[in-house]
mmCIF file of the C-alpha atoms, coordinates in Angstrom:
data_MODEL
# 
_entry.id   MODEL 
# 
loop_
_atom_site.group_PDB 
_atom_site.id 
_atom_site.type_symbol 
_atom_site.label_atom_id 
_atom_site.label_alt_id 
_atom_site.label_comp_id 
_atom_site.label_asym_id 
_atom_site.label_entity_id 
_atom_site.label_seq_id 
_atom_site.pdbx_PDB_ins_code 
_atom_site.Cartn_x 
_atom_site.Cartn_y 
_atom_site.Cartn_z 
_atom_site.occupancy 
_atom_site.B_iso_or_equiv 
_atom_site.pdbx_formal_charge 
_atom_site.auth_seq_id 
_atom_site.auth_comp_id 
_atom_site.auth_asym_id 
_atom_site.auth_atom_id 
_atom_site.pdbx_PDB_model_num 
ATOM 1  C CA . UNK A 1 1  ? -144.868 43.888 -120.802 1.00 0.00 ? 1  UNK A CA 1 
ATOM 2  C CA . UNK A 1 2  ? -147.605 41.733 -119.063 1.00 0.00 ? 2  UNK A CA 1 
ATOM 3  C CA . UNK A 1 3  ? -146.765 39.473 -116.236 1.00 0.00 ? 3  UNK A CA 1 
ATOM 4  C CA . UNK A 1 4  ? -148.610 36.816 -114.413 1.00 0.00 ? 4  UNK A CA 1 
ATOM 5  C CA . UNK A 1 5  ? -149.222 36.496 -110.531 1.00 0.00 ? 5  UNK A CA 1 
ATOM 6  C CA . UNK A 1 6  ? -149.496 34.050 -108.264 1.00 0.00 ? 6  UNK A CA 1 
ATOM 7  C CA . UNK A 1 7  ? -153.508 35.225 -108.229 1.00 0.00 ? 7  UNK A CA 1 
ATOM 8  C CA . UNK A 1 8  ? -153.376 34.183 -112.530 1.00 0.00 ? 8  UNK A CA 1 
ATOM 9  C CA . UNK A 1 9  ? -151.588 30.853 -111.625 1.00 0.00 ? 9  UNK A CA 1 
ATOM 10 C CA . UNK A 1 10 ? -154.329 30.514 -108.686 1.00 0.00 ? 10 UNK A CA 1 
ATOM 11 C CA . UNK A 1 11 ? -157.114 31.085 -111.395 1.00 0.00 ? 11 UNK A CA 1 
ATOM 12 C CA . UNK A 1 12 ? -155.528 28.738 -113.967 1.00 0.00 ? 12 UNK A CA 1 
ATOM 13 C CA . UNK A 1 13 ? -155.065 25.955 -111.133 1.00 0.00 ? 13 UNK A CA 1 
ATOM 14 C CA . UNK A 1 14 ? -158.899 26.417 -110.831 1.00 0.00 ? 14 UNK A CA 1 
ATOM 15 C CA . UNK A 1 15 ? -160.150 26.586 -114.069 1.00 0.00 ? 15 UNK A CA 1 
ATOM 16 C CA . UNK A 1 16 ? -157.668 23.210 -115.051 1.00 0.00 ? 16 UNK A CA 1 
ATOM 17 C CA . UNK A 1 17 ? -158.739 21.091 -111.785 1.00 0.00 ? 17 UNK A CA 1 
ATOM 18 C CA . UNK A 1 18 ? -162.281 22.436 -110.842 1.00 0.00 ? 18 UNK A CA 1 
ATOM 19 C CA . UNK A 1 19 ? -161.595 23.109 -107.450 1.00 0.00 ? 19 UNK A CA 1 
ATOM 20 C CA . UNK A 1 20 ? -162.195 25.865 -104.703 1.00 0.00 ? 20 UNK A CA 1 
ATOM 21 C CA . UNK A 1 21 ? -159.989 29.350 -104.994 1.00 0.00 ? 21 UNK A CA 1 
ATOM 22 C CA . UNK A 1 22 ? -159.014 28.193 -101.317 1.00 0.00 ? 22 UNK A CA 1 
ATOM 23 C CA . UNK A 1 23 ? -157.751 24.634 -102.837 1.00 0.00 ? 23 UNK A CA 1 
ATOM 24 C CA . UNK A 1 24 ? -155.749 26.674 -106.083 1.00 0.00 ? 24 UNK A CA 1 
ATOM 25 C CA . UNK A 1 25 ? -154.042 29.478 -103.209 1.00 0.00 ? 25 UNK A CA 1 
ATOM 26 C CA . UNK A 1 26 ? -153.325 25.979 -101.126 1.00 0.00 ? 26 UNK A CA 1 
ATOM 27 C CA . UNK A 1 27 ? -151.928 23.990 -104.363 1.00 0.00 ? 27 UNK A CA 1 
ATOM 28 C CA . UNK A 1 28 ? -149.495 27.127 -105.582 1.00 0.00 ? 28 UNK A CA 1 
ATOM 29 C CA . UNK A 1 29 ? -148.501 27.763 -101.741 1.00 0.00 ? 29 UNK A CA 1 
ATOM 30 C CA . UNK A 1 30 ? -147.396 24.651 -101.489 1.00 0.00 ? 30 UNK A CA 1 
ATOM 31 C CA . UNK A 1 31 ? -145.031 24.248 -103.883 1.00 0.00 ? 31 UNK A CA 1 
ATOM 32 C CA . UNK A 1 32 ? -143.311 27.436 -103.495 1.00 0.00 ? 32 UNK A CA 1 
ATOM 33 C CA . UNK A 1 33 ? -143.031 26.334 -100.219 1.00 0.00 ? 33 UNK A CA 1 
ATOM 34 C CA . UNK A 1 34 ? -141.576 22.927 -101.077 1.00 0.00 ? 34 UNK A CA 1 
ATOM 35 C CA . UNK A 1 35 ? -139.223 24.716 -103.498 1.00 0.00 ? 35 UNK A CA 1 
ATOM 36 C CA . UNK A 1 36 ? -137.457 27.211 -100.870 1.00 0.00 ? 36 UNK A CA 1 
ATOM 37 C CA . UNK A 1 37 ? -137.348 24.198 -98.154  1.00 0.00 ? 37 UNK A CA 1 
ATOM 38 C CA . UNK A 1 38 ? -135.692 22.072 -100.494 1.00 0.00 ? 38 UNK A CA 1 
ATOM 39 C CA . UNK A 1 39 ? -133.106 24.885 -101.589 1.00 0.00 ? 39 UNK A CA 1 
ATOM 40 C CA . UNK A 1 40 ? -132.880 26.414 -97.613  1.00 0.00 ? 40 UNK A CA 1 
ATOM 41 C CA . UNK A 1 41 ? -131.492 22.266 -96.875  1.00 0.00 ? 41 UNK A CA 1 
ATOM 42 C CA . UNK A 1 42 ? -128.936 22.444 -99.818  1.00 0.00 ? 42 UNK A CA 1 
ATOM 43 C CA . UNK A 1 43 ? -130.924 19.912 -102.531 1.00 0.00 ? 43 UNK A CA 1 
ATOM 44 C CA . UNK A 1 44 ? -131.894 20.593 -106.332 1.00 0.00 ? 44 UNK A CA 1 
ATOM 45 C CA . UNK A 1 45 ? -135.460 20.531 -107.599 1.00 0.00 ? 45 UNK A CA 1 
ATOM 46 C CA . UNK A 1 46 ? -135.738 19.184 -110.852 1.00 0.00 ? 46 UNK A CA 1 
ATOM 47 C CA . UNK A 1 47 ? -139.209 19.630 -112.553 1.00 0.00 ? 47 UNK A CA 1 
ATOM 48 C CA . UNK A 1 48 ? -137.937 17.282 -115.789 1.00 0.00 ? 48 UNK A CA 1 
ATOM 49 C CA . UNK A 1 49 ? -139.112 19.065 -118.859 1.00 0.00 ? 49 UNK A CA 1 
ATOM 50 C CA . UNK A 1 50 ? -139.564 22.465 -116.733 1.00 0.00 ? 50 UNK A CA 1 
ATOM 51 C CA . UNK A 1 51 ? -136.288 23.427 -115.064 1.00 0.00 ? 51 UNK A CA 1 
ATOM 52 C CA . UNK A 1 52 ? -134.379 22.747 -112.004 1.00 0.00 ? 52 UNK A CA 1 
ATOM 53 C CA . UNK A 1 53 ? -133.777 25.006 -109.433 1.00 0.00 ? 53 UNK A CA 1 
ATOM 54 C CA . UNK A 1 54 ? -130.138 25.301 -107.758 1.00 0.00 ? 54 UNK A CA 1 
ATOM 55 C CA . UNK A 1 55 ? -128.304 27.362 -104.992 1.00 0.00 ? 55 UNK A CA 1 
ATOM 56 C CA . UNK A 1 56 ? -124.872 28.596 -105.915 1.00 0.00 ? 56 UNK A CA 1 
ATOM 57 C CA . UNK A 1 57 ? -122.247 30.659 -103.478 1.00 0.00 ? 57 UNK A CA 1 
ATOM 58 C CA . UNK A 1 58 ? -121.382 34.091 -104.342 1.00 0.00 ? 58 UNK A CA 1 
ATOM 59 C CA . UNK A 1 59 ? -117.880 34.771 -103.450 1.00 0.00 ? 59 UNK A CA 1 
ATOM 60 C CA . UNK A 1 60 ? -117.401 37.936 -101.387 1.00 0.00 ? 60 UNK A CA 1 
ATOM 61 C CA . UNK A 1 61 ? -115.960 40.594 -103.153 1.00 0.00 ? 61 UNK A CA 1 
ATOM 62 C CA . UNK A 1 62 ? -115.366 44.233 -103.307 1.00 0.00 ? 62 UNK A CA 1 
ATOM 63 C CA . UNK A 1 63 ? -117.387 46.626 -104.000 1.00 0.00 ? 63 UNK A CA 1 
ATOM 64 C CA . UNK A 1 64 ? -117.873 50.942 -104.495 1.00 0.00 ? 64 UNK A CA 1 
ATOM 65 C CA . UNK A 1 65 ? -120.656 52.608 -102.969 1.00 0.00 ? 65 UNK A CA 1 
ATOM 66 C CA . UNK A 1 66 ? -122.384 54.600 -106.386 1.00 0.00 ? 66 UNK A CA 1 
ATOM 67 C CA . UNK A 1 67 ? -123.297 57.542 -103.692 1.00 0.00 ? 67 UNK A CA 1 
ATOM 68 C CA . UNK A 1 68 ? -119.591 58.128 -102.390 1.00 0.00 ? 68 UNK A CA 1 
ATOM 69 C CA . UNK A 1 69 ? -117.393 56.072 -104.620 1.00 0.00 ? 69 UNK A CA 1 
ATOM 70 C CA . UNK A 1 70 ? -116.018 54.136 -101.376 1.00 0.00 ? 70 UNK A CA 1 
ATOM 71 C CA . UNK A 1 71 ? -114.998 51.116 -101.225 1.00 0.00 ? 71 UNK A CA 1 
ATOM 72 C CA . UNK A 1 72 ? -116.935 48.676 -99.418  1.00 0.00 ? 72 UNK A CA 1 
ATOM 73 C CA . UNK A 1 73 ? -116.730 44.489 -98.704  1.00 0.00 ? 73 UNK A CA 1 
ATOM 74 C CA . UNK A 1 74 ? -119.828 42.788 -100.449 1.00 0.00 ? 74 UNK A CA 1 
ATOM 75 C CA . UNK A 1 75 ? -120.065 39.253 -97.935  1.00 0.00 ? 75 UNK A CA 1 
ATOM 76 C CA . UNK A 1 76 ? -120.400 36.122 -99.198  1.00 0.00 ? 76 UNK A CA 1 
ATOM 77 C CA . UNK A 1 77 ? -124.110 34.964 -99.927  1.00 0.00 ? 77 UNK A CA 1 
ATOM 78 C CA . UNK A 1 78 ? -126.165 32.309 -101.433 1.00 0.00 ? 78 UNK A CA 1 
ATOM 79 C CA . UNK A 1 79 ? -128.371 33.186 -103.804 1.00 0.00 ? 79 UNK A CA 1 
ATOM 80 C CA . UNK A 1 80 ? -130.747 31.113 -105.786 1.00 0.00 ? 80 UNK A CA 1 
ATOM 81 C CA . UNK A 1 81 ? -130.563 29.617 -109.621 1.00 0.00 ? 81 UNK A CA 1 
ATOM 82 C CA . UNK A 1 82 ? -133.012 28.484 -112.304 1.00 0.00 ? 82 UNK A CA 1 
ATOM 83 C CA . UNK A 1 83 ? -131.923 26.726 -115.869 1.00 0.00 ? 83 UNK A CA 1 
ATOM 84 C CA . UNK A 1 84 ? -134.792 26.751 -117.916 1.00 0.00 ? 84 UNK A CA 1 
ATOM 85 C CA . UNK A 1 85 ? -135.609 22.701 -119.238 1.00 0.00 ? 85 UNK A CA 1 
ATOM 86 C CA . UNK A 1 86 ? -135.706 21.048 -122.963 1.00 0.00 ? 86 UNK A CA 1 
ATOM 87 C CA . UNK A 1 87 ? -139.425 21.225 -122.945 1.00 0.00 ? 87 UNK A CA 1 
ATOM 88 C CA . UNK A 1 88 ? -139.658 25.303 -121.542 1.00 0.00 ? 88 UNK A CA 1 
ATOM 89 C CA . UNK A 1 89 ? -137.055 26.302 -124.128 1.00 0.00 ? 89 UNK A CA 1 
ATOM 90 C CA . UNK A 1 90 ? -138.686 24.972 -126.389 1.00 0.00 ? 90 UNK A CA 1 
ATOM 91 C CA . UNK A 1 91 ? -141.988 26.071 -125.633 1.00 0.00 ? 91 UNK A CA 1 
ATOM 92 C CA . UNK A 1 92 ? -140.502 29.331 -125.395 1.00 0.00 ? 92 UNK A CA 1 
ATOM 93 C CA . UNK A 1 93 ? -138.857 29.523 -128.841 1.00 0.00 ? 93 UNK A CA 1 
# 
């Protein structure tokens, strides 16, 4: 299965704008950076026609340990969420 990197995104975001591979790493830096502020303060990012991203709580729980089939506590955590837009799913299909 192939997968594109950040480096493919980079390349596309310089191909698509003409700019510098230095302006691209900038542009893609940015808004991964903008995404995990704005989910570290508690707030949704909604890319209409994309996706939104979301944090949701994980409720602790218990849990075995595979190695020595012990029991173990499993702490609450949050833990990021994406639900794919109209316009991805459809892309996708």
């Amino acid at each position: 299965m192939a997968k594109v990197t950040k480096e493919d995104l980079v390349e596309a975001i310089v191909k698509a704008t003409d700019c510098t591979k230095k302006c691209g790493e900038i542009a893609i830096n940015t808004v991964i950076a903008e995404i995990t502020k704005d989910l570290k303060m508690g707030k949704d990012v909604v890319l209409t026609g994309f996706g939104s991203f979301t944090v949701s709580k994980r409720a602790a729980r218990m849990g075995r340990n595979p190695q020595t089939g012990a029991a173990i506590k499993i702490a609450a955590k949050k833990v990021p969420r994406f639900k794919a837009g109209k316009g991805l799913k459809d892309a996708v299909r």
